[in-house]
DSSP file (Angstrom, degrees, kcal/mol; ACC not computed):
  #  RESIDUE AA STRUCTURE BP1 BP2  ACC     N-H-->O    O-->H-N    N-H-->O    O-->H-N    TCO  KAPPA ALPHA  PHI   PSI    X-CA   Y-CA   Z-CA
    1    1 A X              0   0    0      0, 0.0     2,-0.2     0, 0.0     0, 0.0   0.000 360.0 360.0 360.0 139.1   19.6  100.2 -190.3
    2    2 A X        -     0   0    0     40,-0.0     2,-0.2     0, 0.0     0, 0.0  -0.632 360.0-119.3-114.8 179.3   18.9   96.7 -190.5
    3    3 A X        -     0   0    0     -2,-0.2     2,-0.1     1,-0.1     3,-0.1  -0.770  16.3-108.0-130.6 170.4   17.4   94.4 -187.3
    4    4 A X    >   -     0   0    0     -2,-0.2     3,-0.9     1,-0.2     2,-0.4  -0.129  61.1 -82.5 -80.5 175.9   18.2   91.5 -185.2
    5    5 A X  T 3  S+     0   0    0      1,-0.3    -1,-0.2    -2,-0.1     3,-0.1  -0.648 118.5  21.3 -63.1 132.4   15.7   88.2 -186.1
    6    6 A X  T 3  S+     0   0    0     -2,-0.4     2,-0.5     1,-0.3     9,-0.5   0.425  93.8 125.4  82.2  10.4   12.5   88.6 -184.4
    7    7 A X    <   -     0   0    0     -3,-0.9    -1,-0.3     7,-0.2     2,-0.2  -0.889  65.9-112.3 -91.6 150.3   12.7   92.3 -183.8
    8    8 A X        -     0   0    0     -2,-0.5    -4,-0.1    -3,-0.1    -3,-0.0  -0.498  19.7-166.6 -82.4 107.6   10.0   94.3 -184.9
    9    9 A X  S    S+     0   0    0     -2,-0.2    -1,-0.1     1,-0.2     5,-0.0   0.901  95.2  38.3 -89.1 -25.4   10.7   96.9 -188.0
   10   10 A X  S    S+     0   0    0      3,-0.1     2,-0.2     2,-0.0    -1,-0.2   0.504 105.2  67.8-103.6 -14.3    6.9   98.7 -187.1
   11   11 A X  S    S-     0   0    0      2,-0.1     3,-0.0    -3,-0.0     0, 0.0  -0.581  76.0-133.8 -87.5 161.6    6.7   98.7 -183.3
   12   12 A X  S    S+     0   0    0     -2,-0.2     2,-0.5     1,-0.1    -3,-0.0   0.565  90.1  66.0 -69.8 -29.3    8.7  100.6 -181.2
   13   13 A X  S    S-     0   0    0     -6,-0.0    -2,-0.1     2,-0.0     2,-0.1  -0.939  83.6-124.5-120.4 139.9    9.4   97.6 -178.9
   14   14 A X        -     0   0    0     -2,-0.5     2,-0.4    -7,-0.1    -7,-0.2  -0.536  23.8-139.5 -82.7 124.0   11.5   94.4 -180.1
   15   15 A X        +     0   0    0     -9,-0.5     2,-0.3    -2,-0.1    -1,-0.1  -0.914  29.9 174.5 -82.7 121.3    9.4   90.9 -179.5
   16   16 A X        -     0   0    0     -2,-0.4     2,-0.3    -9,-0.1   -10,-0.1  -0.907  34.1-128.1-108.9 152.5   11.5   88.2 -178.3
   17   17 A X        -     0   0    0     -2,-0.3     4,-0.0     1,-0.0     0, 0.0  -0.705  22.2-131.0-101.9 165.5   11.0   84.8 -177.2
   18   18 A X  S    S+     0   0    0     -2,-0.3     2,-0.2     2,-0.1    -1,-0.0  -0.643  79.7 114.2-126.9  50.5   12.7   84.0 -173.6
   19   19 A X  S    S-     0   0    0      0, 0.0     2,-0.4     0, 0.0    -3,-0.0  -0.510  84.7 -81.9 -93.1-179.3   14.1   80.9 -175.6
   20   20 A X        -     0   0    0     -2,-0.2     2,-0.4     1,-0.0     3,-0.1  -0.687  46.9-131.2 -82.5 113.9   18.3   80.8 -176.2
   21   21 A X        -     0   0    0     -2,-0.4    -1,-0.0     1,-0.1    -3,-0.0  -0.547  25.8 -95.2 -77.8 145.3   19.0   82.7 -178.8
   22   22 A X        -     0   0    0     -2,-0.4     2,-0.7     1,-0.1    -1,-0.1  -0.217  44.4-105.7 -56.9 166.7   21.3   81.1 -181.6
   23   23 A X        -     0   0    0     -3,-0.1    -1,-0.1     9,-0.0     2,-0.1  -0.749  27.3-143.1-103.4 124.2   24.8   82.0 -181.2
   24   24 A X        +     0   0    0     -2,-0.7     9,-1.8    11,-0.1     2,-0.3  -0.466  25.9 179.8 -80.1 144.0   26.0   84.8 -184.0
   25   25 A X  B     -A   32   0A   0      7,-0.3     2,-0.5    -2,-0.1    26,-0.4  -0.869  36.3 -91.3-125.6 155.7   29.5   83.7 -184.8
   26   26 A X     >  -     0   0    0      5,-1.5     4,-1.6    -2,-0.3    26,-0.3  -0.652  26.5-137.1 -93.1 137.8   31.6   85.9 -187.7
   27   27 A X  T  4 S+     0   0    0     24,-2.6    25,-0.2    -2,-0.5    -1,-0.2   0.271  94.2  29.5 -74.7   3.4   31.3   84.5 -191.0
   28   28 A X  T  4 S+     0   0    0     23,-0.1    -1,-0.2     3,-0.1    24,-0.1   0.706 131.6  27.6 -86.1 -62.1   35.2   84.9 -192.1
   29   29 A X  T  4 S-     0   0    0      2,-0.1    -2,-0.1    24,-0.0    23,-0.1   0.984  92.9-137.6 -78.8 -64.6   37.3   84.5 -188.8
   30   30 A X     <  +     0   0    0     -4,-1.6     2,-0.3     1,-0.2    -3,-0.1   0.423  51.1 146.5  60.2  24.8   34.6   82.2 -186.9
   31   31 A X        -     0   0    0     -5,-0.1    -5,-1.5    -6,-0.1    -1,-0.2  -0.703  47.4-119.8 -88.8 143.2   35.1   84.1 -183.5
   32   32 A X  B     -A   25   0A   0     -2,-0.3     2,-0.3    -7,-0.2    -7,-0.3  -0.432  17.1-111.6 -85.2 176.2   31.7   84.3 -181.6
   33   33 A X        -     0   0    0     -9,-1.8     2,-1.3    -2,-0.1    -9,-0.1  -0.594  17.2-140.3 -88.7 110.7   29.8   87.1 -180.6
   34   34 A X        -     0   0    0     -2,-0.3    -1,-0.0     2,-0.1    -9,-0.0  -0.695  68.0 -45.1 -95.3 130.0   29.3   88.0 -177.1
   35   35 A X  S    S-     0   0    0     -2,-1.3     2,-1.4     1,-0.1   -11,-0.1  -0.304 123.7  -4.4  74.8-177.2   26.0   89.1 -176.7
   36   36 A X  S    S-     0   0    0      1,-0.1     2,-1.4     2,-0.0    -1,-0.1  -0.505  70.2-140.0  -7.3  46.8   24.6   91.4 -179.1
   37   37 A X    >   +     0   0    0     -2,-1.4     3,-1.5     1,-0.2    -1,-0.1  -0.233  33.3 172.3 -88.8  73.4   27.7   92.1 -181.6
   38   38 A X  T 3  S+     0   0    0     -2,-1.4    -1,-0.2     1,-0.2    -2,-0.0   0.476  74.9  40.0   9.0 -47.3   26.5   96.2 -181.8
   39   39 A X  T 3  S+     0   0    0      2,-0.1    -1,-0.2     0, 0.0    -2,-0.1   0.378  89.1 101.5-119.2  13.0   29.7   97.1 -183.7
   40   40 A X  S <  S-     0   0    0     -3,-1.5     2,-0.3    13,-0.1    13,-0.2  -0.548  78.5-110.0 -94.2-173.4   30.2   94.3 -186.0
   41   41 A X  B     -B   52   0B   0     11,-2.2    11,-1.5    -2,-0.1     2,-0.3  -0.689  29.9-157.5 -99.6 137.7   29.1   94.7 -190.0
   42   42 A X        -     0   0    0     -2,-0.3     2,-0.3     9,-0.2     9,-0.2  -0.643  12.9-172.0 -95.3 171.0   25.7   92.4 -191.0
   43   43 A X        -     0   0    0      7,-0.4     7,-1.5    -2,-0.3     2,-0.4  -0.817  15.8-145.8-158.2 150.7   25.5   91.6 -194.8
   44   44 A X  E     +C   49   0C   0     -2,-0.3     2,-0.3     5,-0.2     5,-0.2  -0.921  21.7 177.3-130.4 108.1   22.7   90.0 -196.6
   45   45 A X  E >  S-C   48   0C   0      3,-1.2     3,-1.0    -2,-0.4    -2,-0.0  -0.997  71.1 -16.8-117.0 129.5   23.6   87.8 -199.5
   46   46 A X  T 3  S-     0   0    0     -2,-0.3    -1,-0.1     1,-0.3     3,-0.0   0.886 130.8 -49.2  12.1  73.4   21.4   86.1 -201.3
   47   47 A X  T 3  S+     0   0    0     -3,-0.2     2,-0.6     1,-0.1    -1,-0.3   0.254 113.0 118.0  59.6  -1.6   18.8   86.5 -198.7
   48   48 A X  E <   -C   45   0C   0     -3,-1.0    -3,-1.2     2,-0.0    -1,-0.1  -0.854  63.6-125.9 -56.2  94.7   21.3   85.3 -195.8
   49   49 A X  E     -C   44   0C   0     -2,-0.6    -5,-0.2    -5,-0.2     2,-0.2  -0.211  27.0-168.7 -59.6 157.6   22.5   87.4 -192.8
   50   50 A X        -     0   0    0     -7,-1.5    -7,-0.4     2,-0.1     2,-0.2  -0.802   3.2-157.2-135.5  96.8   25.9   87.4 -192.8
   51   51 A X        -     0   0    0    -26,-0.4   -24,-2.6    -9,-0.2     2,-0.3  -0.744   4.8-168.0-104.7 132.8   27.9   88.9 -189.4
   52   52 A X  B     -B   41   0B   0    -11,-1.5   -11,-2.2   -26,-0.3     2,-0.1  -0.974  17.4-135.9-114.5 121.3   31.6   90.2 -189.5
   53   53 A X    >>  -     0   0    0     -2,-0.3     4,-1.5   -13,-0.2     3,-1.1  -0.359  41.1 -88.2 -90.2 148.4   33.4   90.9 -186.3
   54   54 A X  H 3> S+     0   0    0      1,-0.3     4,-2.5     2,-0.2     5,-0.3   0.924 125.6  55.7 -32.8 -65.6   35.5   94.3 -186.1
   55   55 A X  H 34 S+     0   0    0      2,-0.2     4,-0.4     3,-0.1    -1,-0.3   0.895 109.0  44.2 -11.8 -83.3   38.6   92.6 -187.6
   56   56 A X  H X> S+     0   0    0     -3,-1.1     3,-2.1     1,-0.2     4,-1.1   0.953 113.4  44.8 -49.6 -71.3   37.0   91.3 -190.6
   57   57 A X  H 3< S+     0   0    0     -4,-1.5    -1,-0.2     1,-0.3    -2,-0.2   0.665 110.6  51.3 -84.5  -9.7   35.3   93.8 -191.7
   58   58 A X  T 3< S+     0   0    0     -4,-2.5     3,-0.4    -5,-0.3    -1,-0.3   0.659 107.5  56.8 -64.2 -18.1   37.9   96.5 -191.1
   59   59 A X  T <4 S+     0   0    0     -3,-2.1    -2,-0.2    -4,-0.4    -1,-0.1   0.744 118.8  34.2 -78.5 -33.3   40.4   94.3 -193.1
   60   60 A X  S  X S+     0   0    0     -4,-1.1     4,-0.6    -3,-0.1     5,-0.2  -0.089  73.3 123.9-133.0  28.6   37.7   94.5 -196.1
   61   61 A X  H >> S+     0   0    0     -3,-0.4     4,-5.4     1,-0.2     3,-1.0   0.884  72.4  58.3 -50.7 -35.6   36.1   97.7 -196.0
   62   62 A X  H 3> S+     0   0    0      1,-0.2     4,-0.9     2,-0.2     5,-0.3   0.949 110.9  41.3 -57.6 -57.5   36.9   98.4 -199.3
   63   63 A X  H 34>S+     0   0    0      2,-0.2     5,-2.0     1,-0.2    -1,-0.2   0.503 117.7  51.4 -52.9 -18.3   35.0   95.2 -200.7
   64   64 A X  H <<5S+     0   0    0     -3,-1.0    -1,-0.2    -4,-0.6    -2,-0.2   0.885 102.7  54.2 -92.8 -59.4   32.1   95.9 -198.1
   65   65 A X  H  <5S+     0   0    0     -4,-5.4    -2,-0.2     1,-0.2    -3,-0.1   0.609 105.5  58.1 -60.5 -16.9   31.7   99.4 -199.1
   66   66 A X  T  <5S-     0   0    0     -4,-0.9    -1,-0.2    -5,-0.2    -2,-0.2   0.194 109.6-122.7-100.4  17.2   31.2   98.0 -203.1
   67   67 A X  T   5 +     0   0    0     -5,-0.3    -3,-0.2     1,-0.1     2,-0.1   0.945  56.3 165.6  49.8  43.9   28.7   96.3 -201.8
   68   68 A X      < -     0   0    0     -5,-2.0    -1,-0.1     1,-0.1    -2,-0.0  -0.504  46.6-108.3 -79.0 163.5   30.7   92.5 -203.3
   69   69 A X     >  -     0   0    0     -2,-0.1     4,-1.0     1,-0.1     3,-0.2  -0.534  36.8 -99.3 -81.0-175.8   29.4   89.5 -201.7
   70   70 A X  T  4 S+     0   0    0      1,-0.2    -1,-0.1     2,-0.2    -6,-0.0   0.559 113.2  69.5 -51.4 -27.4   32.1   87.9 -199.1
   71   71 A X  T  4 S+     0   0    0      2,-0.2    -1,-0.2     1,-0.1    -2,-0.0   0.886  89.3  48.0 -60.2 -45.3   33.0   85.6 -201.4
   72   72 A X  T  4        0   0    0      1,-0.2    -2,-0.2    -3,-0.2    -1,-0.1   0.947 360.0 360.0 -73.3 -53.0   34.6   87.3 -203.7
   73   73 A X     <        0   0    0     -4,-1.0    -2,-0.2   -10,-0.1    -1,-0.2   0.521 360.0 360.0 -62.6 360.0   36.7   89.0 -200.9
């Protein structure tokens, strides 16, 4: 399970700052994220979160699941 930015992989309880958090948008389609996007897919390529909205990443499971970057798909 991977974490948001600025939550905490060794405490129990997630530190945030009571700043605006950026807004995660998905990195094929460009629709944004309301809130917390819970069910969409993250990726990390070459050391970059990457977010995919339900859509996307059902469209490209196959590609996801051989762990290719987004690029190639």
């Amino acid at each position: 399970m991977t974490s948001l930015p600025g939550d905490s992989d060794s405490s129990g309880s997630a530190q945030r700052s009571d700043t605006a958090e950026a807004q995660i948008v998905c990195a094929r389609c460009g629709i944004p994220a309301e809130g917390t996007p819970v069910t969409w897919t993250c990726s990390v390529e070459n050391g970059t979160r990457h977010y995919f909205c339900d859509g996307c990443a059902r469209a490209n499971l196959r590609a996801i699941e051989g762990r290719l970057d987004s690029s190639w798909w």
